[in-house]
N, C-alpha and C positions, 0 to 999 in steps of 0.2 A: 545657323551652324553650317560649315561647309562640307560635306562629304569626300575625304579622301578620293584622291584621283584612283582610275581605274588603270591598272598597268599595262600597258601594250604588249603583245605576244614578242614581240623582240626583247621585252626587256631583260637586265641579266637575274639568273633565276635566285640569286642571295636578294635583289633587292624586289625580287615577284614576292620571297617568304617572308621579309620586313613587313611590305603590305600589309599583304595577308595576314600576320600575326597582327599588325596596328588596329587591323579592322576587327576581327573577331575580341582582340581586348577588351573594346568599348562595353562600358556596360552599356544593359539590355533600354536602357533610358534613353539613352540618347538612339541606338538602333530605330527607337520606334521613331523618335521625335526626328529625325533627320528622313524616314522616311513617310511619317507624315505630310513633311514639308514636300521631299522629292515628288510627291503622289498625290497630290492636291488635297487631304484630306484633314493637314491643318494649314488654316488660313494665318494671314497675319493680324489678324485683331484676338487669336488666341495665343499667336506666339506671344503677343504682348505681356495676354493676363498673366502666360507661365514665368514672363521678365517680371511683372510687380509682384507674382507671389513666392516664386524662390525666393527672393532675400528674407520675406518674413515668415517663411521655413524655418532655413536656416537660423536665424535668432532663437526660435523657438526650441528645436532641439540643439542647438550652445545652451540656450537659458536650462532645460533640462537635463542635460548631462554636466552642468560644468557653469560659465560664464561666458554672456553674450557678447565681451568688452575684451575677448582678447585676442589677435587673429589669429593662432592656431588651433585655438577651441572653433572658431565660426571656419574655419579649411578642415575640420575634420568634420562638421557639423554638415556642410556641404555634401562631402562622402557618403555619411549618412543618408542622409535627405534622396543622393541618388542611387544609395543600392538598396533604400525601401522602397524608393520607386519600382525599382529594375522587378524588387522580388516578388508585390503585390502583380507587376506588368504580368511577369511570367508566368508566375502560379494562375493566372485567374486567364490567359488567353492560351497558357499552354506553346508558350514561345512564337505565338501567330502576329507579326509585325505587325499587319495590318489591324489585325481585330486589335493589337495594345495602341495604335494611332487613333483608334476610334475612340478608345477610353479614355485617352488625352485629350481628343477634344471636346470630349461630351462633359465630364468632369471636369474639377479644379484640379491644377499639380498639390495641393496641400491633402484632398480627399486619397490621391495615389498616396501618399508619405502618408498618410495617417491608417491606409488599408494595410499598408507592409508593418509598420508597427504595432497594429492590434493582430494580425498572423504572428511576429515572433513574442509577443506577449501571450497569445493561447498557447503557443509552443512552451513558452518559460513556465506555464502554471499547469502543463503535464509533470504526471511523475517524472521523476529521473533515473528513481531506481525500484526496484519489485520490491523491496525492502522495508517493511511496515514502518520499521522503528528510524529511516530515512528521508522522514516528510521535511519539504519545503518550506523556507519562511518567505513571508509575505517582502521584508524589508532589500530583499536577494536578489528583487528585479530590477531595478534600474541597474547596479552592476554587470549584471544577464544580459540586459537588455543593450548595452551596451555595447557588449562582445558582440553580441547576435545581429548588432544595427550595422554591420562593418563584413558581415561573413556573405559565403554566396549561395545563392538558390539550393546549387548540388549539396551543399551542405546543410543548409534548410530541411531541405527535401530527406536527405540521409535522417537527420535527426527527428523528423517528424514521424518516417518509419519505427524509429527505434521506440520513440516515447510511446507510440501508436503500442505495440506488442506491449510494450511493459503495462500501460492503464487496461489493455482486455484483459491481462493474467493477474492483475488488482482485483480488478473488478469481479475475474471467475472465482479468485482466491474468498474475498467476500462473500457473493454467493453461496459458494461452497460451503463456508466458516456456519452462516445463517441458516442453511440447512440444517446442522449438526448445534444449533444455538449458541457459539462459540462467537463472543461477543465482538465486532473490532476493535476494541480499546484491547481485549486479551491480545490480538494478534500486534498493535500496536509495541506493547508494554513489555513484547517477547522477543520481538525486532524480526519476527519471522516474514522469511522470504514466499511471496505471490507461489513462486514455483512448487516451494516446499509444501505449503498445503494444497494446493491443486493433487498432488502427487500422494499425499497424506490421502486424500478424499477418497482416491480413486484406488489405495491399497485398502480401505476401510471398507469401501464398499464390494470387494474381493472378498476378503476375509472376513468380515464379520457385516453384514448389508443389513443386520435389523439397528446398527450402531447410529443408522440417519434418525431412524423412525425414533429410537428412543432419546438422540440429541445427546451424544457420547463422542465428544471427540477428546482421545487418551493420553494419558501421561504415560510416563516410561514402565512405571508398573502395571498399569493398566493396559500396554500394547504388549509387555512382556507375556502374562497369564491370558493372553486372547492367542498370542500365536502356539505358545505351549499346548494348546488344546488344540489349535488347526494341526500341529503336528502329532499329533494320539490320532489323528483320524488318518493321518495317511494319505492325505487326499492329492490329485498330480495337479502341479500348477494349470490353473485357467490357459488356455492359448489365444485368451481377446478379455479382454477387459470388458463389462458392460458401465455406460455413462448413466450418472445418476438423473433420476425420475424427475424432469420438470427442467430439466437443463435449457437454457434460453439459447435461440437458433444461433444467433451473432457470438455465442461463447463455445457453441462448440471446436470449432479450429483448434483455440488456444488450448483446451483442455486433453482433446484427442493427441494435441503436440507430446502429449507427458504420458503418453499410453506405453510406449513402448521400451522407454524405461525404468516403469514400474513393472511388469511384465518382464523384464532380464534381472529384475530383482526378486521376482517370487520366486524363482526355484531356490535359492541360497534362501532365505529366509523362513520356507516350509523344511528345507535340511536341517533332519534332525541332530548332522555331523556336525554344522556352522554353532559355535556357543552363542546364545542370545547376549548373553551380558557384550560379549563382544564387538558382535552389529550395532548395539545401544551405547557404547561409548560414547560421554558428550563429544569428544575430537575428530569421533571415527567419519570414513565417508559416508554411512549409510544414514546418521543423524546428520549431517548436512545438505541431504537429498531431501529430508521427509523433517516434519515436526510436529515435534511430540511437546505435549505440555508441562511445562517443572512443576512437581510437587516434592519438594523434599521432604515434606512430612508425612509422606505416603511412603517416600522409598524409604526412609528411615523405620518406619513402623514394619515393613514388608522383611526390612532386615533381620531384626529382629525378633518376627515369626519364622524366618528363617533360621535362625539360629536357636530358636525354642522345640521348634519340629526336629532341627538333628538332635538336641539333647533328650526330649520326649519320644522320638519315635511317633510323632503325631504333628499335628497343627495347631493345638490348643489358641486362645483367646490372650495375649498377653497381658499380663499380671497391670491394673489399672493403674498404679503408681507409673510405671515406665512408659507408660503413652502418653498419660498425662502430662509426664515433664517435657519428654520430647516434642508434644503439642506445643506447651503453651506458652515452653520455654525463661519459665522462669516467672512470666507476665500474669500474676493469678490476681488480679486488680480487677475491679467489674466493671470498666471500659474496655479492658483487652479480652476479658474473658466473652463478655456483651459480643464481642468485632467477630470472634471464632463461631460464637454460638451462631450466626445471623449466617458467618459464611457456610455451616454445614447445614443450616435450614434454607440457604439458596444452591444449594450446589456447585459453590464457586471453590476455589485451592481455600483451604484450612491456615488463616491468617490471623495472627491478634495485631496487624497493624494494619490501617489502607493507605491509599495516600487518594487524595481527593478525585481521580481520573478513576482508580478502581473503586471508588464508593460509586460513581455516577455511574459505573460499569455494572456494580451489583444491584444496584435500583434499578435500570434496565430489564438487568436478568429476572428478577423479582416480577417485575408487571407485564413479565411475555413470560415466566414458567411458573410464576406464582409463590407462596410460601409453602415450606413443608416443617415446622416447627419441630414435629416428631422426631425428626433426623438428630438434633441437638439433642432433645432428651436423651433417645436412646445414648448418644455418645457420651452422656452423663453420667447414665446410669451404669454404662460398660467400665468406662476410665476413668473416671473423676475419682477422689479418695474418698473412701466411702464414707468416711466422717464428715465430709463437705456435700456430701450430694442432695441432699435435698434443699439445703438453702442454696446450690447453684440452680435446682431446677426451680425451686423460686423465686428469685433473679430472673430467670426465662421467661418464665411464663408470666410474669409480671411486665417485662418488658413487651414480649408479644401483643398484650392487650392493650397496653397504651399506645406501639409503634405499628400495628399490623396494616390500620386503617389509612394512618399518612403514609407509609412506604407504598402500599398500592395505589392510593389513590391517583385514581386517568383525570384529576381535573389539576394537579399541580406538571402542568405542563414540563414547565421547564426545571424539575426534578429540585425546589428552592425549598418546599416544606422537608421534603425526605433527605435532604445533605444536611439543613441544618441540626434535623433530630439527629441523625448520624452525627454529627460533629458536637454535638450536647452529651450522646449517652454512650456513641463506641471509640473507638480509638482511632481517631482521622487527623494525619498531618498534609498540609499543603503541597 
């Protein structure tokens, strides 16, 4: 390869800048390998290998991207071939000529092309976005990969940053979620944003800090009637946030990132002038920031007693016909009824339907918080019609003793015996 001549100080200065821009164009591949050669440190019985093994490179990424048979698939494939060179050269010596000349000669030019494409392939299989309900499909990378086999370092480098921040604010999001037993399929299924719970976690444990210990992470009614009582106390906003108990040293950054805008949101939110329904609006800012769990069958109920307390002057227990419809919707079959019962004896949203991800989700929850049977009863015996209720609670209890042992059981691994009883006795569609 011949090294561009070096311009003499006389020359005119438009054809000093051609130069110099011709020079610095070059990708970083040939930079090393020219000065390899310049610098004695590739000989010619390597420049050879790297002549008989570029061609069958290049074939190889034609044959993977496209077709080895056509020449402007194998002229793009070439491109390829030398800016996953360039990008493994760079990233791994830190743009040092000499040290990327040494790793040309020590290695095959095929092991350089195949270093830069397993780098933009860990890049393609980071997240993209903080966005649970956002996940990647597997069939997306050779398209990916494609774009990325053509792009340059700076941009590499830019995007590795980015992916970098979005999988630690995953990853703390998770944590966090695991703390509070708040399952990832839930955050999955909800499409909620890494940010939003981080920022969740860290108003929870402001307001209410025994919510980790007891594994309470709230729906809209449930963060509603928690702040209503932090405002009866009066109390002045925190002026520092405290990080939750056990937090892993590599998550803190990400997490302390979201401190101080949870912190410009406490004071509006202990204001007992700011109307809560209004903060809580599904479209408003403040439910965009932070996430809360849907239960519509909770904020339906909660309505309800709402409107039983203005007409009572009290709070009384709503009348068992009107809960029971709005539970169960209609659904009074002893698969759907079965699917409710099972969800208020795990502590999961009040369902008569799953779909296959959340039955795997509540066998889960099941064999890390256990069964609590009672929970169904009593909701039986509260709301059910009373003409019904003891044959629903023996439906229950009948089902408990025949499902209790295979839903818990730590020896069916891969959760095969408890989806399919689920899928025999509750209401599971695909």
């Amino acid at each position: 390869m011949t090294l561009p001549d070096t311009p003499s100080p006389d020359a005119h200065p438009v054809a000093v800048a051609n130069t110099l821009q011709l020079h610095d164009a070059r990708p970083f591949f040939e930079k090393a390998l020219a000065y390899g050669v310049q610098h004695g440190v590739i000989g010619a019985d390597k420049l050879a290998a790297i002549n008989a093994d570029a061609p069958k490179g290049m074939v190889q990424i034609a044959r993977y991207f496209g077709s080895e048979f056509l020449r402007p698939e194998l002229e793009k494939a070439r491109d390829r071939m030398v800016n996953l060179i360039s990008l493994y050269l760079l990233d791994t010596t830190e743009g040092d000529l000499h040290q990327a000349a040494i790793s040309l000669r020590d290695h095959s030019l095929l092991s350089r092309s195949k270093g830069g494409s397993d780098m933009l392939k860990r890049l393609i299989g980071m997240p993209e976005s903080s966005n649970f309900g956002m996940a990647g499909y597997a069939d997306a990378e050779t398209p990916l990969l494609a774009v990325w086999s053509l792009r340059s370092h700076a941009d590499y480098r830019a995007e590795l940053a980015r992916r970098t921040q979005i999988a630690q604010a995953i990853h703390a999001a998770q944590w966090l979620a695991e703390q509070f037993d708040l399952d990832p399929d839930e955050l999955e299924a909800a499409g909620a944003d890494a940010e939003a719970v981080i920022r969740t976690g860290l108003l929870m444990l402001a307001l209410a800090p025994r919510a980790m210990d007891l594994g309470e992470w709230p729906n809209t009614v449930a963060f509603e009637k928690m702040l209503m009582a932090q405002r009866k106390k009066k109390l002045a906003p925190p002026s520092q946030l405290r990080l939750p108990p056990g937090l892993p040293a590599e998550l803190r950054e990400v997490v302390l990132a979201h401190c101080a805008s949870v912190l410009a949101d406490l004071p509006r939110l202990l204001d007992s002038a700011t109307l809560v329904r209004t903060l809580l609006r599904p479209t408003g800012a403040f439910r965009a920031r932070y996430f809360l769990l849907d239960d519509p069958l909770a904020e339906v109920d909660n309505f309800h007693r709402s409107l039983d307390a203005l007409e009572e002057g009290e709070e009384p227990p709503l009348p068992a016909s009107k809960t029971w419809t709005k539970t169960t919707q209609g659904n009074d079959d002893e698969h759907s009824l079965l699917t409710l019962f099972l969800c208020l004896a795990s502590g999961v949203p009040k369902k008569t339907l799953l779909t296959e991800k959340t039955a795997a989700s509540l066998v889960r929850k099941l064999r890390k918080s256990g069964l609590q049977p009672a929970l169904a009863t009593e909701f039986i015996r509260t709301h059910a019609p009373g003409v019904h209720q003891q044959d629903y609670i023996a439906l229950w209890t009948s089902f408990v003793q025949d499902a209790e042992k295979t839903l818990l059981s730590d020896m069916d691994y891969q959760m095969h015996d408890a989806l399919a009883l689920l899928r025999r006795e509750c209401n599971v569609v695909g």
